[in-house]
C-alpha distance (Angstrom), angle and dihedral (degrees) to the residues before:
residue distance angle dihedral
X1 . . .
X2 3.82 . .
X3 4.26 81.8 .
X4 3.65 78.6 76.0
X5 3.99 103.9 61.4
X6 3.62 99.1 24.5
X7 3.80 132.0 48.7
X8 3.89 114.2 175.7
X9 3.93 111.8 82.9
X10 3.25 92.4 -128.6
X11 3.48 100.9 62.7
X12 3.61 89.1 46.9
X13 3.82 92.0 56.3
X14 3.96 94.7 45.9
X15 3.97 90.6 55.5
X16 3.58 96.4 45.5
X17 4.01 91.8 45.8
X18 3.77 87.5 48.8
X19 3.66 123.3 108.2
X20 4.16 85.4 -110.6
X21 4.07 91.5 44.7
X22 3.41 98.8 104.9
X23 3.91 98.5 51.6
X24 4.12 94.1 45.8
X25 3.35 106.4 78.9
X26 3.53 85.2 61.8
X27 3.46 99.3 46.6
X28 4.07 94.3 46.5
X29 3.90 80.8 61.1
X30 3.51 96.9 45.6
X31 4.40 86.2 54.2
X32 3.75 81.6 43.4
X33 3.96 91.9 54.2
X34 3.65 90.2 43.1
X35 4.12 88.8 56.6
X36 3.99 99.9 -111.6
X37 4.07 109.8 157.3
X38 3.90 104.1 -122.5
X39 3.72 98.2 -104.7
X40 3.93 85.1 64.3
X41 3.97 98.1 46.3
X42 3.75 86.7 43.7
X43 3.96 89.1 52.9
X44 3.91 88.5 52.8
X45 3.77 95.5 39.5
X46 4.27 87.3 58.4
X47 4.05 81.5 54.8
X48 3.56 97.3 51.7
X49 4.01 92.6 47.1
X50 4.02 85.5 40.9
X51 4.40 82.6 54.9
X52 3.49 87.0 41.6
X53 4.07 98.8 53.9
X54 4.03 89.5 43.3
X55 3.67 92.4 56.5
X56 3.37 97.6 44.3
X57 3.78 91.8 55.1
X58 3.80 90.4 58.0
X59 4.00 89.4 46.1
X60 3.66 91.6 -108.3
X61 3.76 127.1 151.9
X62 3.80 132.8 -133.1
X63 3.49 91.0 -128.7
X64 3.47 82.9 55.3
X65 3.46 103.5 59.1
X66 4.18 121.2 112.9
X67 3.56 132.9 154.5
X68 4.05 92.0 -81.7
X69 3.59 85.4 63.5
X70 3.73 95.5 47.3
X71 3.57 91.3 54.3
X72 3.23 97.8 58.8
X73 3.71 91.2 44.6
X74 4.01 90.1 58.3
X75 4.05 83.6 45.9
X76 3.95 86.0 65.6
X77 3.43 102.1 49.5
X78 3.95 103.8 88.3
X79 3.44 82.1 51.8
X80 3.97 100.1 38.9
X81 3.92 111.9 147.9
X82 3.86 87.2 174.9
X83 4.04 108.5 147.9
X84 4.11 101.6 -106.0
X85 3.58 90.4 -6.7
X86 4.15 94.6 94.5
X87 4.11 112.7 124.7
X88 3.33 137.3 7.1
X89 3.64 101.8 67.3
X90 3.83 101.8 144.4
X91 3.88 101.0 102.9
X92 3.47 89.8 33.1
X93 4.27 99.8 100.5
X94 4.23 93.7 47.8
X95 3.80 88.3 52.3
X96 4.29 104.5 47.3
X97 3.84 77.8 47.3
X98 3.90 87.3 57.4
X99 3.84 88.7 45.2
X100 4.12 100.9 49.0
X101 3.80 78.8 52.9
X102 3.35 99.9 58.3
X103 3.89 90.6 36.2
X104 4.33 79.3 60.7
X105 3.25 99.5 46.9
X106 4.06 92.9 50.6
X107 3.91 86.8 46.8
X108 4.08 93.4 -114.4
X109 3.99 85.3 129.4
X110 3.15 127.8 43.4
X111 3.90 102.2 -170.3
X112 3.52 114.7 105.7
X113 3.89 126.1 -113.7
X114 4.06 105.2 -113.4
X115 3.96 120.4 -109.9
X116 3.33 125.8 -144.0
X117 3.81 118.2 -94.8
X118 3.84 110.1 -86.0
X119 4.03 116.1 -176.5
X120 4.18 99.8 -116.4
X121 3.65 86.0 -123.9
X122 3.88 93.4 55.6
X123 4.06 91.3 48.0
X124 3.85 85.7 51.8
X125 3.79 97.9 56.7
X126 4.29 87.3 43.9
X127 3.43 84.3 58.7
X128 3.64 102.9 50.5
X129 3.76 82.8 38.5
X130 3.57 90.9 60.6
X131 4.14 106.3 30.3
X132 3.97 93.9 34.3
X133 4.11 99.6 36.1
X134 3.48 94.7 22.9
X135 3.47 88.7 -140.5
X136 4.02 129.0 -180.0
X137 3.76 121.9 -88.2
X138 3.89 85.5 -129.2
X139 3.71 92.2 54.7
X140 4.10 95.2 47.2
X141 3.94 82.5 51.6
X142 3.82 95.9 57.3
X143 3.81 93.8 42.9
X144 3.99 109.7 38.7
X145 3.61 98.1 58.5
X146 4.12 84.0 48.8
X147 3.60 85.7 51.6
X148 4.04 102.0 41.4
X149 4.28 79.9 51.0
X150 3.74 84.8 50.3
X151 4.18 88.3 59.4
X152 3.99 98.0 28.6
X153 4.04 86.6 112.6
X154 3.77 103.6 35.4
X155 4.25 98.0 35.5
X156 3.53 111.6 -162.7
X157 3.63 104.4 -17.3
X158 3.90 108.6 93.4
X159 3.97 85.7 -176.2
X160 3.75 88.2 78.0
X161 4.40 94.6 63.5
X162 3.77 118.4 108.1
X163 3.58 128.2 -166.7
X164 4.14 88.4 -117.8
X165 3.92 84.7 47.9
X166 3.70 94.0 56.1
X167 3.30 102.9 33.0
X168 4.39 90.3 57.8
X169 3.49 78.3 42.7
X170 4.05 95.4 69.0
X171 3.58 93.4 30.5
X172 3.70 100.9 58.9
X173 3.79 85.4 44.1
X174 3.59 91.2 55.7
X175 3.71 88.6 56.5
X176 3.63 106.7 50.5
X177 4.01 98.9 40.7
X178 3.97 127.2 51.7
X179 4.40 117.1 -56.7
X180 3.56 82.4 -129.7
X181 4.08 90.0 61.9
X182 3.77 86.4 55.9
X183 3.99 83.7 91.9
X184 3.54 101.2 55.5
X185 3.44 103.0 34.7
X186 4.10 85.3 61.3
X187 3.59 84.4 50.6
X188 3.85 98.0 59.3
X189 3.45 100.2 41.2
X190 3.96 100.0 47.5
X191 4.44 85.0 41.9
X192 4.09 80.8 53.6
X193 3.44 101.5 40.8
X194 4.27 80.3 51.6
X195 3.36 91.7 56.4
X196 3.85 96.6 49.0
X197 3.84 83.9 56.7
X198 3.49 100.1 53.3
X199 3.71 98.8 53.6
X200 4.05 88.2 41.4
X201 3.93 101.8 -107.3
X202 3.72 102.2 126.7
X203 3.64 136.6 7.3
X204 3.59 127.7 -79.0
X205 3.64 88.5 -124.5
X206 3.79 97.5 76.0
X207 3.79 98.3 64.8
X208 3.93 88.3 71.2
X209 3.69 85.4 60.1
X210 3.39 102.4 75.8
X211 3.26 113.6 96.8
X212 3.81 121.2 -122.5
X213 3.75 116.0 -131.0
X214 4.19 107.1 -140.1
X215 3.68 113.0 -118.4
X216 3.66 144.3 173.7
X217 4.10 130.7 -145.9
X218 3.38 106.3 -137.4
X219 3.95 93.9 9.7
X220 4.28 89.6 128.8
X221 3.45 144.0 51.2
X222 4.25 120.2 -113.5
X223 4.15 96.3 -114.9
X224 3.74 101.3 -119.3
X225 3.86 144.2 -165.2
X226 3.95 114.4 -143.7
X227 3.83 106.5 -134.8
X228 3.31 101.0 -96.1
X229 3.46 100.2 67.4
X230 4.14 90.9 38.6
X231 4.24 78.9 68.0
X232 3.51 91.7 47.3
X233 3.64 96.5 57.0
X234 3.62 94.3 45.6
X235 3.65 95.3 48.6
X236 3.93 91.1 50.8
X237 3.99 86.0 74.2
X238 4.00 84.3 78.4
X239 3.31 90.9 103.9
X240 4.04 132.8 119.2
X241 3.83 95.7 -105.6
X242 3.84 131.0 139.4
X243 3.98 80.9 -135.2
X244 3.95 94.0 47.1
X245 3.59 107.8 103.2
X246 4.03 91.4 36.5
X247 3.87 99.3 55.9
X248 4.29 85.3 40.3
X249 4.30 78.2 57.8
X250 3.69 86.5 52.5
X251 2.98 112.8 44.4
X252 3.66 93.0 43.8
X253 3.63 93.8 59.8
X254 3.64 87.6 49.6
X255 3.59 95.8 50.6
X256 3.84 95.0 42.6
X257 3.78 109.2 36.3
X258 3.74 88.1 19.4
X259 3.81 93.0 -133.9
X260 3.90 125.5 -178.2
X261 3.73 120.4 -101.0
X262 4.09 85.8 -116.0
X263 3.81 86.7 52.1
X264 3.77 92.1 58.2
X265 3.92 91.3 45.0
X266 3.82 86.2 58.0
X267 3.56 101.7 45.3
X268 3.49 107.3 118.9
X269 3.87 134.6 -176.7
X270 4.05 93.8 -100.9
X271 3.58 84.9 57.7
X272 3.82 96.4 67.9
X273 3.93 112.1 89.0
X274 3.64 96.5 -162.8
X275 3.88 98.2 171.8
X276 4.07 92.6 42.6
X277 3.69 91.4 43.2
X278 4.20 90.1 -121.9
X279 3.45 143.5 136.3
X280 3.57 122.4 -149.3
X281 3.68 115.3 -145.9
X282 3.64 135.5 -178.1
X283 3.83 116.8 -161.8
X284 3.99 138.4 151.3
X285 3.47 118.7 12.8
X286 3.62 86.3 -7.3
X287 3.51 107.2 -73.1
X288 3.96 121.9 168.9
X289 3.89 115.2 -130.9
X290 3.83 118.4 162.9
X291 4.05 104.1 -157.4
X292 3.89 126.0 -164.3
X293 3.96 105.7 -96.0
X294 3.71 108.3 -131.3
X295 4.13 119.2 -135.0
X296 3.77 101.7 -123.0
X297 3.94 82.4 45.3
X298 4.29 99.8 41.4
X299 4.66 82.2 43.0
X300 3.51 91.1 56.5
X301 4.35 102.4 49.5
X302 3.76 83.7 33.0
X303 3.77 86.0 61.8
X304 3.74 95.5 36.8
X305 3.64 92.9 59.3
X306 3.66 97.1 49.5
X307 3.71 98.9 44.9
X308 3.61 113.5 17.0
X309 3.85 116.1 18.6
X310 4.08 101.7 100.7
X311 4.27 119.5 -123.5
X312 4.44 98.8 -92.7
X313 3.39 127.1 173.1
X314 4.47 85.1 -121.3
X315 3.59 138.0 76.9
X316 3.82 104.1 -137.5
X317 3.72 112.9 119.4
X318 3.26 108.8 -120.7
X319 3.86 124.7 31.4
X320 4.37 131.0 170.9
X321 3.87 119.1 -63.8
X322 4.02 88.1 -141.1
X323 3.65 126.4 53.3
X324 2.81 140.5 -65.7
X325 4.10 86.6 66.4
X326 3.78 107.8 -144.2
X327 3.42 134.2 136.6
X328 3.81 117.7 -70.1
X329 3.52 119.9 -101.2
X330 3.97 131.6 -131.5
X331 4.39 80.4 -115.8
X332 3.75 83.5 59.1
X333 3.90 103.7 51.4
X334 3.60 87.4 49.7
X335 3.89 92.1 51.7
X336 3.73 86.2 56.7
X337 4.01 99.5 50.6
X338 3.54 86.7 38.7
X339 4.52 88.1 51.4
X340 4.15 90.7 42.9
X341 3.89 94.5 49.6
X342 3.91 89.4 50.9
X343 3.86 91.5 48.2
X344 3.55 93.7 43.8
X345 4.07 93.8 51.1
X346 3.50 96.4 -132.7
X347 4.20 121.5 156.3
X348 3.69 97.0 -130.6
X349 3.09 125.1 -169.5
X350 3.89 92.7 -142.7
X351 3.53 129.5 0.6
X352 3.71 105.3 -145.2
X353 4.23 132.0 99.0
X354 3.97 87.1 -94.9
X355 4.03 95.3 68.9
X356 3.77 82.4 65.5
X357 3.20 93.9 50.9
X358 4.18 98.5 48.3
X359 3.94 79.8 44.6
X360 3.46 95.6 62.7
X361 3.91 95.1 42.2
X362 4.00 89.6 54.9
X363 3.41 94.6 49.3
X364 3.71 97.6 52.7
X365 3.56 86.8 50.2
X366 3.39 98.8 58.8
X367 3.60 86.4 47.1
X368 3.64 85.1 67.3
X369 4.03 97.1 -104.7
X370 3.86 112.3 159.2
X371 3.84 120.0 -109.8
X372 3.84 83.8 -106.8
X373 3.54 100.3 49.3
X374 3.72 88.3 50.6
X375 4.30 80.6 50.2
X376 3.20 95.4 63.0
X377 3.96 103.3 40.4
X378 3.83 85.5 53.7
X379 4.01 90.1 40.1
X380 3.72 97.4 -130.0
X381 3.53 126.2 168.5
X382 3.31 99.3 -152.2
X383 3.71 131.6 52.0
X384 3.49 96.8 -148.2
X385 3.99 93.0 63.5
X386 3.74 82.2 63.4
X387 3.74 102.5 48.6
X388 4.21 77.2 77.9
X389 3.41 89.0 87.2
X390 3.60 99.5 52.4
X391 3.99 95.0 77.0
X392 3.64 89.3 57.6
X393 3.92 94.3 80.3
X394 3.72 96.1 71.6
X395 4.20 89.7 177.9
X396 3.80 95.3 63.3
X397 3.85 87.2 44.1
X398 3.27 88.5 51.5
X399 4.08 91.9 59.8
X400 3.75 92.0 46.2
X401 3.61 104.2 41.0
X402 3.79 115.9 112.6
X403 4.16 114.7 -131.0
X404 3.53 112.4 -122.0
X405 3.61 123.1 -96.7
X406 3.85 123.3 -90.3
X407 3.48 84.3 -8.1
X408 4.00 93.8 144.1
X409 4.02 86.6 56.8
X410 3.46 90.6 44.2
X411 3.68 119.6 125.6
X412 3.84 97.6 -160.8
C-alpha cells in the first residue's frame, strides 16, 4: 500500500527499513479505507516513520508507545535534529495520534488509551444505568456529566450533599444551559439522588430538595415551516457538491417521514426494503416501526449510494463526504438543515432537524389526518404528545372556539 503514496524506491526502502516499517503498510490502508487522497496518507505515513526513528533512538519499542511517550515526542520537535525530518512539524502531533490508534486497534500496543477521570461512584451508577435500565448510550451521555457536576465539590462521598447544596446546584445549571434543559436536568438529579437512597448513601430527605421547574403540556406551539418553504429547502440541495445527493436523501426523509436526526444516523443499509417500498427504523427506547418509503425520498438515497456514498468498511447509510469516512453524526445532520435553510433564505423559525419534523405534522393536519394517524407517522407513544399539533390550525379553532362571557357588556 505504501506504492500508493510514494513513488521513488528509495523512499519506499527507507520506510520499510524504519523502526515503524513493518506496521505501515497497514496503516497506509487503513488512511486509504478511511478515504484520505495519497498526498495526505503519505504526509501521515512520514510522521509515523519520524515517531518511529525517535523511539528507536531512546531504545523504545512500538509496542511500547502511549501517550506519555508521544508527549514527549511532540516536546522534541522545535528542537528535532532527526536526519530528513527538519521543518514542517505543525501537523505532526494530530497525525502520530492517528497512528498509535491504528497501532491499538491492530493489537501492535498493548497500552491502553487514557479515559477521562470519572468519580468511582459516578461509573457505578452508569453501570447500573446501563446493565439494570438498559438505558441508551445517548441518554447516559446527557446525564453523567450532569451528575459528575452534581459531585465536583463533595467527590465520592454522597454523605457530604445538602438540600441548599443541591438545590444551587440545579439552579445555577438552569441558568447557564438552555430553559428548555431545565426539565431534564431536574430529572437526573432527583433519579440520582433516588438511587443514593436506595443503596443507603444519603438521606431520603434530599430528594425533596430539588426544585421543580413549573411547566405546562401543551403550553407552546410546534415551530413550523408552511410548505412552501419545506420545497425550498429541499430544492436548495441542487447544487454541484460531493455531499449533494446525500444531504437531498436527508433531508427528504426528514421532511417526509419526519424522522429524528438520531434516526437518520442509524439508518443502515438492512434497513432499506427496496422491493416492499419500506424503511425500517429504530427510534426511542428502541422501538421497531417499518414506514412507507416515499419516491422522491427512496430516488434520492438510491442515487446517493450509487454515485456518491464513499467504499467504508460499515453499513450505515449515510457516512462524511471528507475524510476521515465514518458514519455521520446527529451534530452533522443538523449542520446540513441548518446549511440548506441559510441557502434557501427562508425565516425559520428554528434551524434544527425537528422544524422538519413539526412541519410535516402540521401539514398532515391540515390535510385532515387524524391525531392518531399523525401518532403513528411521528411514532409517539402517547396521544397526548400529538394533540400539540392540533392548535396549529388556527381556522378550525376559530369555528370551535367559545366567545367569552359577557363580553359585549364588558368594560375592558
Amino acid at each position: 500500500m505504501l506504492e500508493r503514496c510514494f513513488k521513488n524506491p528509495l523512499t519506499l526502502r527507507a520506510l520499510r527499513g524504519g523502526p515503524a516499517g513493518p506496521f505501515l503498510d497497514g496503516f497506509a490502508e487503513s488512511m486509504c479505507a478511511a478515504g484520505y487522497a495519497p498526498d495526505t496518507s503519505g504526509s501521515y505515513l512520514q510522521a509515523a516513520d519520524h515517531l518511529g526513528q525517535w523511539a528507536a533512538q531512546r531504545r523504545v519499542v512500538i509496542a511500547d508507545l502511549d501517550e506519555e511517550l508521544l508527549a514527549r515526542f511532540v516536546r522534541h520537535l522545535p528542537r528535532c535534529r532527526c536526519r530528513g525530518k527538519r521543518g514542517g512539524h505543525k501537523r505532526v502531533p494530530f497525525r502520530v495520534h492517528a497512528f498509535l490508534r491504528y497501532l491499538r486497534e491492530a493489537g501492535a500496543v498493548t497500552t491502553s488509551a487514557p479515559e477521562a477521570p470519572r468519580p468511582p461512584l459516578v461509573t457505578e451508577y452508569g453501570a447500573w444505568m446501563r446493565d439494570r435500565r438498559g438505558l441508551a448510550a445517548t441518554t447516559m451521555a446527557h446525564a453523567l456529566p450532569v451528575v459528575q457536576a452534581l459531585l465536583g465539590p463533595v467527590g465520592n462521598d454522597p454523605t457530604r450533599l445538602d438540600a441548599a447544596g443541591v438545590r444551587r446546584f440545579v439552579l445555577e445549571y438552569i441558568r447557564q444551559h438552555a430553559p428548555a434543559s431545565a426539565g431534564c436536568v431536574t430529572t437526573i438529579v432527583r433519579c440520582f439522588l433516588r438511587w443514593l437512597v436506595v443503596h443507603g448513601r444519603c438521606s431520603p430527605d434530599l430528594v425533596e430538595a430539588v426544585p421543580t421547574m413549573p411547566t405546562w403540556r401543551l403550553a407552546t406551539l410546534p415551530r413550523y415551516l408552511p410548505d412552501a418553504d419545506v420545497e425550498r429547502i429541499l430544492e436548495a440541495c441542487d447544487r454541484p457538491s460531493p455531499a449533494a445527493r446525500r444531504d437531498r436523501a436527508m433531508l427528504l426523509l426528514l421532511a417526509r417521514l419526519g424522522l429524528r436526526a438520531g434516526d437518520v444516523v442509524a439508518l443502515r443499509l438492512g434497513d432499506i426494503e427496496w422491493e416492499r417500498g419500506r424503511l425500517r427504523v429504530v427510534g426511542k427506547g428502541r422501538r421497531e416501526t417499518r414506514l412507507p418509503l416515499p419516491q422522491d425520498a427512496g430516488d434520492a438515497m438510491l442515487g446517493y449510494l450509487k454515485a456518491e456514498r464513499p467504499a467504508a468498511a460499515t453499513d450505515h447509510v449515510f457516512l462524511t463526504a471528507r475524510a476521515p469516512i465514518h458514519p455521520i453524526r446527529a451534530s452533522g445532520v443538523r449542520d446540513v438543515v441548518c446549511r440548506a435553510i441559510g441557502r434557501a433564505g427562508v425565516q425559520a423559525p428554528s434551524r434544527g432537524t425537528h422544524v422538519l419534523r413539526h412541519s410535516l405534522a402540521t401539514r398532515l393536519l391540515r390535510a385532515g389526518a387524524t391525531l392518531d394517524a399523525i401518532g403513528a407517522v411521528l411514532r409517539h407513544r402517547d396521544v397526548n404528545t400529538t394533540a400539540l399539533y392540533a392548535k396549529v390550525d388556527v381556522g378550525l379553532l376559530r369555528q370551535v372556539a367559545q366567545p367569552w362571557p359577557h363580553a359585549e357588556g364588558s368594560s375592558c
